[in-house]
N, C-alpha and C positions, 0 to 999 in steps of 0.2 A: 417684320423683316423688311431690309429696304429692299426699294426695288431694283434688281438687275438681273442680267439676261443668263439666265440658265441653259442646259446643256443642250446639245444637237448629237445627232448621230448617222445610221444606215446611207447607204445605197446611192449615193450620187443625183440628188435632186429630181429621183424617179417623175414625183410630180410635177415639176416641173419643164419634164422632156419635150411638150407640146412646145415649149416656148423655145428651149436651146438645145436640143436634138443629142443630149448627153442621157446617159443613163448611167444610174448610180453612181454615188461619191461621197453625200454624206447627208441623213436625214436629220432637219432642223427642229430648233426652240425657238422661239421669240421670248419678248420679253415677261414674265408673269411673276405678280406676287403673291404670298398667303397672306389672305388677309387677319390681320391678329396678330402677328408674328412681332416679338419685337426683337430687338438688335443681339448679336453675342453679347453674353453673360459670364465671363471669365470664370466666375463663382460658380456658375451653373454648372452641375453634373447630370449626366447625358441618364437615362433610363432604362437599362438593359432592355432586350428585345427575349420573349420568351424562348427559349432555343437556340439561341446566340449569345448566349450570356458571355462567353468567353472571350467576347472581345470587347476592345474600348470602345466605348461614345463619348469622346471627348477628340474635340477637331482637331487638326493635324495640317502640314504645310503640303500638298498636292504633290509638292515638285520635289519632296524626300521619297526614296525608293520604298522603303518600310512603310511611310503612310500609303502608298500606292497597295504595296500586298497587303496589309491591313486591311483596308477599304475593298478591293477584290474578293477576299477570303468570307468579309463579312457581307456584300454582296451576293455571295454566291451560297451562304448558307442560308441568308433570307429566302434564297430562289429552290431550298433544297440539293442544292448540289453536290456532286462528291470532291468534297477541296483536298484530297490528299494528294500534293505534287500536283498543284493548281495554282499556278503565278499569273498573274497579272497580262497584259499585251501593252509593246513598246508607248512609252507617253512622253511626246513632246512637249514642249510651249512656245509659240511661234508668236510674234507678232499678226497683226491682223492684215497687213501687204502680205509678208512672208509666206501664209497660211491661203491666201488669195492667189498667189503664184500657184500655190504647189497644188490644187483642187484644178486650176485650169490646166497645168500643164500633166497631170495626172487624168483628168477626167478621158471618159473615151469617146468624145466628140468625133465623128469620121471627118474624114479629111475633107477639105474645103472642095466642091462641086463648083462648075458653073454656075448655077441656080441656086446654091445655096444661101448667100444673104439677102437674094430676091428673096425666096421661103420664109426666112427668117424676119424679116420687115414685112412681109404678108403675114404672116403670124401674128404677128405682134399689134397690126394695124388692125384684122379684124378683130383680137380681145380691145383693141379700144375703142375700135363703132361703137361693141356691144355693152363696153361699159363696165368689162371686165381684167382690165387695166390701165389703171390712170394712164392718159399721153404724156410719153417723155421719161416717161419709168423707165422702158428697158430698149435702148438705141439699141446696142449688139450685143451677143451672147457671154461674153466677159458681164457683160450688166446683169446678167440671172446670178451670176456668182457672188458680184458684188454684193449686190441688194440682200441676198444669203448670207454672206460671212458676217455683214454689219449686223444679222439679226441675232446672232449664238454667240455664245461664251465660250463654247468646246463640241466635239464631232468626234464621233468614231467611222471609222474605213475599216469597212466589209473586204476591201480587193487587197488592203494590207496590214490588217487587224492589228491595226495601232488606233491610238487616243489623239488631239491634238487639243491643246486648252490653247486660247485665243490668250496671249498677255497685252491687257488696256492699260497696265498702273492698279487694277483691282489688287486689295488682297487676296491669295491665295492661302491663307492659312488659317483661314477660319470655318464656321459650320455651313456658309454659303457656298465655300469651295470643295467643299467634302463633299456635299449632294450632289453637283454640277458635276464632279468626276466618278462619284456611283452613278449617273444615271449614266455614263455612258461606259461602265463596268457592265451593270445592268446587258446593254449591247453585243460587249466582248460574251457574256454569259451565253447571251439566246444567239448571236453566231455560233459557236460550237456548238451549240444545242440543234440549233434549226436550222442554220449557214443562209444567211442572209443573205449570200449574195444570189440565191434562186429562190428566194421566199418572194412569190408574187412573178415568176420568171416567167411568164405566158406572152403567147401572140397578143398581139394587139390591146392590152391593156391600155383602157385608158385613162386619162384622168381623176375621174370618182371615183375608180377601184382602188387606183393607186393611194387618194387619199384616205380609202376604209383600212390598205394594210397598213400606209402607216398610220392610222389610229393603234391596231395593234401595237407594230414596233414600240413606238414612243410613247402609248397608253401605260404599259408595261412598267417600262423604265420611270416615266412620273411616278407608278404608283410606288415604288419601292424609293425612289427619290423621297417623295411623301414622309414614306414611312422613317425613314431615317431620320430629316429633320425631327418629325416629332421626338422620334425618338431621345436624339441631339437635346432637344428644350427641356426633356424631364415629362413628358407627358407618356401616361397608361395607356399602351395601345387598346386594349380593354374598354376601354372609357372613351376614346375619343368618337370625334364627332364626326364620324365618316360620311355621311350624305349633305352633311352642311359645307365640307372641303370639297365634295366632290362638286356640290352647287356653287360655291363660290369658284370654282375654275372655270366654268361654264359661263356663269356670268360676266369672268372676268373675257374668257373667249369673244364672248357677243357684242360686250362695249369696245375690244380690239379691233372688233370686225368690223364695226361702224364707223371706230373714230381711223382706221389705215384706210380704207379701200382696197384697189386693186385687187378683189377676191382670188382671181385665178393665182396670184404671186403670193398673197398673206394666207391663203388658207393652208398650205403645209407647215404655217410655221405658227398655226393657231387651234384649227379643229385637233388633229391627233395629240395635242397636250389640254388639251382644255375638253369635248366631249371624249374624244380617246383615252382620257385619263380615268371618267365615271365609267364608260362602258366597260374597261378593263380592274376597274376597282371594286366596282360592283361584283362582277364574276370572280374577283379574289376573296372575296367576302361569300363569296358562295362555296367555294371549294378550295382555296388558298392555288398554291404555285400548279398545284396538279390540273386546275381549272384553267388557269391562261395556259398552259402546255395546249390543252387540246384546242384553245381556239387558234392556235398557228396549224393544227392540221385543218381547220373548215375555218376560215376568214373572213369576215363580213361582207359580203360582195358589194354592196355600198356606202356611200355614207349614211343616206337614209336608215338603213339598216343600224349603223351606230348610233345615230342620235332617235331612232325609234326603240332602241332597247332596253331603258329604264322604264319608258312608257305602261311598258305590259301590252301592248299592242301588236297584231302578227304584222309581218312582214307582209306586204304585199306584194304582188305580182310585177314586176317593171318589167314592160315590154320594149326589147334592141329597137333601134331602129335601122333596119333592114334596107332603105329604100333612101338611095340619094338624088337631091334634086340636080339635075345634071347641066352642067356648067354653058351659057350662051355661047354663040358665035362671039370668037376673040379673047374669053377665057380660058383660063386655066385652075382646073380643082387644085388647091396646093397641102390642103390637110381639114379635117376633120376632128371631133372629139366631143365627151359628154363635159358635161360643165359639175351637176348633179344637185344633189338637193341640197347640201352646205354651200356651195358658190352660189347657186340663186339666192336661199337665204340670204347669204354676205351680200346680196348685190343689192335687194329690197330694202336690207337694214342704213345701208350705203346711203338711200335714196329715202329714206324715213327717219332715219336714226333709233338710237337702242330703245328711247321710250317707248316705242310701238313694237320691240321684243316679242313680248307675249302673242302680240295676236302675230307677227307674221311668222314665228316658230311653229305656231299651230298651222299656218298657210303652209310654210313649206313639208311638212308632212303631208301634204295633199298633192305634192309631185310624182309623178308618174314615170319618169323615164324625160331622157331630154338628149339632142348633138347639135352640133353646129357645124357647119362646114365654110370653109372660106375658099376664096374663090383670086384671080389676080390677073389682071387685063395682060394680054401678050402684048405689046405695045410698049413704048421706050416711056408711056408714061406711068403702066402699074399700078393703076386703078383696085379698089379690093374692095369686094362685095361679100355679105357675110347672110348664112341663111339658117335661122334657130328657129329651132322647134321645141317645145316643149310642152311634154303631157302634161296633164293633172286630171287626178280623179271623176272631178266634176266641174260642172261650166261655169260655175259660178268662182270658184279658185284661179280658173284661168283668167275670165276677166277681172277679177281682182289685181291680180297680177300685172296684167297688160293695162289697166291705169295707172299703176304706178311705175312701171318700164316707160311709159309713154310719157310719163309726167319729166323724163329726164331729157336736158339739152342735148341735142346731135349736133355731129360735127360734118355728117353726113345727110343726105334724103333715107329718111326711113319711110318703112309701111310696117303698122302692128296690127293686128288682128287676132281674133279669135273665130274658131271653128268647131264649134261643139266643145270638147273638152282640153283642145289642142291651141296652144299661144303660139302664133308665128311672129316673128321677127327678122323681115327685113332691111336690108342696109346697103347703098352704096352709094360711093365715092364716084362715081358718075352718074348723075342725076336723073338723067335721058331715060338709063337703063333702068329704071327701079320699077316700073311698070311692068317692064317684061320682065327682069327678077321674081317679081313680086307673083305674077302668072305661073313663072318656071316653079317657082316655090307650092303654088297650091297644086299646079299639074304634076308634080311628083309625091304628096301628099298619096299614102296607101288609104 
């Protein structure tokens, strides 16, 4: 199959909230492909699906109403559903400005503060001390959308459960567009079903949680994406080679991770399609649709948690961190948050590359719990100092870790260290301070 960017969906860039203060609008794809897949087959007839036999597998043009209920109908028998007087939800096709318009001017961003773009370039400034996104990436909060839209083909909205497919000049009427619009049929299904737009609706979520549900959300939608393609080529669901697709997403995950950067920006639009796709495939294969049902009532509370669940491995204990180190004379705390055990990964791989995969996938299973908090001088010059902490199991993981954090160029004075089993890393853009930083940081240490 050639490569191009498949579908997006849920909730307004949840994960992305640390960076542009929007929540929900629409959860993302990047780009992925099957490896093996070759191109449509005109000649090619599709494979019925056990218990759906009753409809076509043979692709159809997106933007005809009929191929729309088609593809619903059989979407939602895949998923078990009752389709008697079950239509579809509205489906546009917008250009990729057009579709960037209507996301910002829809999102529910609150109204512009004082302090608000301060925050927001303090934000932004400490994920780049730490290395957790490229500088220059994301000037203002329109740049979280942009960077978004360029990454998906199509999205579903939760707050007006419609579809929007992105028009590039792609064909839409073949078996690459037929998937791209089940997965996010897929979406319209587990709204009604679960209502997406309070799946994950809690205080203070942060970051990692955000990206464990959407592993859910979007694990889901791939897998039955999945399934259709095969289906599409003529392939025996019977037969196929379910732990080989599910490893080659992951793989394909890990080399994205490395070769984009920016973990905190690329991982919504990598981990929940690429390990969210095995972790939710996996448990369809255990129990088919009745099995993911119940993992939207208990969700993975991290991602550790999803990418330790093919393992056979228990879950371990990750302890909050309770105890912030509290900001010097002339700052100001401006936000907090976890990063978690798929962003550090992404960040080590960043800094080693994919060939060393194996052994830091295994390192990152040895994280423990992790926040950062940033910090922003009161002063017309807004200075921003960043203060991360992060568990692991044992000392020997952390220092592992923290030479290879260390081994990365700063654009600031840092101090890294390790403390028994605890990596700290500090950072700031005023140099003077990093001392005293660096003190604040181990004197608030519980």
């Amino acid at each position: 199959m050639a490569k191009r960017k498949d579908a997006c969906d849920a909730g307004g860039q949840r994960s992305l909230a640390l960076l542009a203060g929007m929540r929900a609008g629409a959860w993302c794809l990047s780009a992925l492909s099957l490896g093996g897949c070759s191109g449509d087959d005109p000649a090619q007839q599709g494979r019925p699906i056990e218990g759906c036999e009753q409809f076509s597998y043979n692709y159809c043009d997106i933007r005809n109403p009929k191929c729309q209920s088609d593809l619903f109908q059989l979407v939602g028998c895949l998923r078990g559903e009752e389709l008697a007087g079950a239509g579809p939800p509205p489906v546009s096709v917008l250009s990729e400005a057009d579709a960037t318009a209507m996301v910002l001017e829809q999102s529910d961003t609150p109204a512009a503060e004082p302090d608000a773009d301060a925050d927001f370039s303090a934000r932004v400034r400490g994920l780049e001390l730490l290395g957790l996104v490229d500088p220059g990436l994301i000037a203002s909060q329109s740049d979280v959308v942009d960077v978004t839209i360029e990454a998906v083909a199509a999205f579903y909205q939760p707050t007006t459960r419609s579809v929007v497919i992105i028009d590039r000049g792609d064909p839409l009427d073949d078996s690459d567009a037929d998937a791209v619009l089940a997965h996010e049929f897929v979406h319209a299904w587990q709204d009604r079903r679960h209502d997406l737009n309070s799946f994950g609706d809690e205080p203070d979520l942060d970051s990692d949680r955000t990206l464990a549900l959407n592993a859910v959300v979007e694990g889901e939608a791939m897998v039955y994406q999945l399934l259709l393609m095969l289906a599409y080529r003529g392939v025996d669901l019977k037969q196929a080679n379910y732990s080989g697709m599910w490893q080659s997403l992951v793989t394909q995950g890990e080399e994205l991770a490395s070769a984009e950067g920016s973990p905190m920006v690329t991982a919504p639009g990598i981990f929940p399609y690429t390990y969210g796709a095995r972790y939710m495939g996996e448990h369809w294969l255990d129990g088919s649709h009745e099995e993911l049902d119940s993992i939207f009532e208990q969700p993975p509370a991290s991602s550790l948690e999803v990418m330790l669940d093919s393992s056979g491995a228990s879950m371990p204990v990750i302890e909050p961190f309770d105890v912030m180190p509290s900001p010097l004379d002339g700052y100001r705390h401006v936000v907090d948050d976890v990063a978690g055990a798929w962003v550090v990964f992404s960040r080590l791989l960043d800094l080693s590359g994919s060939a060393y995969a194996d052994s830091l996938r295994d390192l990152s299973t040895h994280w423990r719990g992790d926040r950062f908090w940033v910090y922003q001088t009161e002063d017309d010059q807004r200075d921003t100092a960043v203060v991360w902490w992060i568990d692991w199991s044992d000392a020997i993981s952390a220092v592992r870790a923290a030479e290879m954090i260390a081994s990365a160029a700063r654009p600031a004075a840092a101090q890294i260290e390790v403390q028994g089993s605890r990596l700290s890393v500090v950072v700031s853009e005023r140099g003077p301070d990093l001392s005293s930083w660096t003190k604040r940081a181990a004197d608030g240490a519980p």
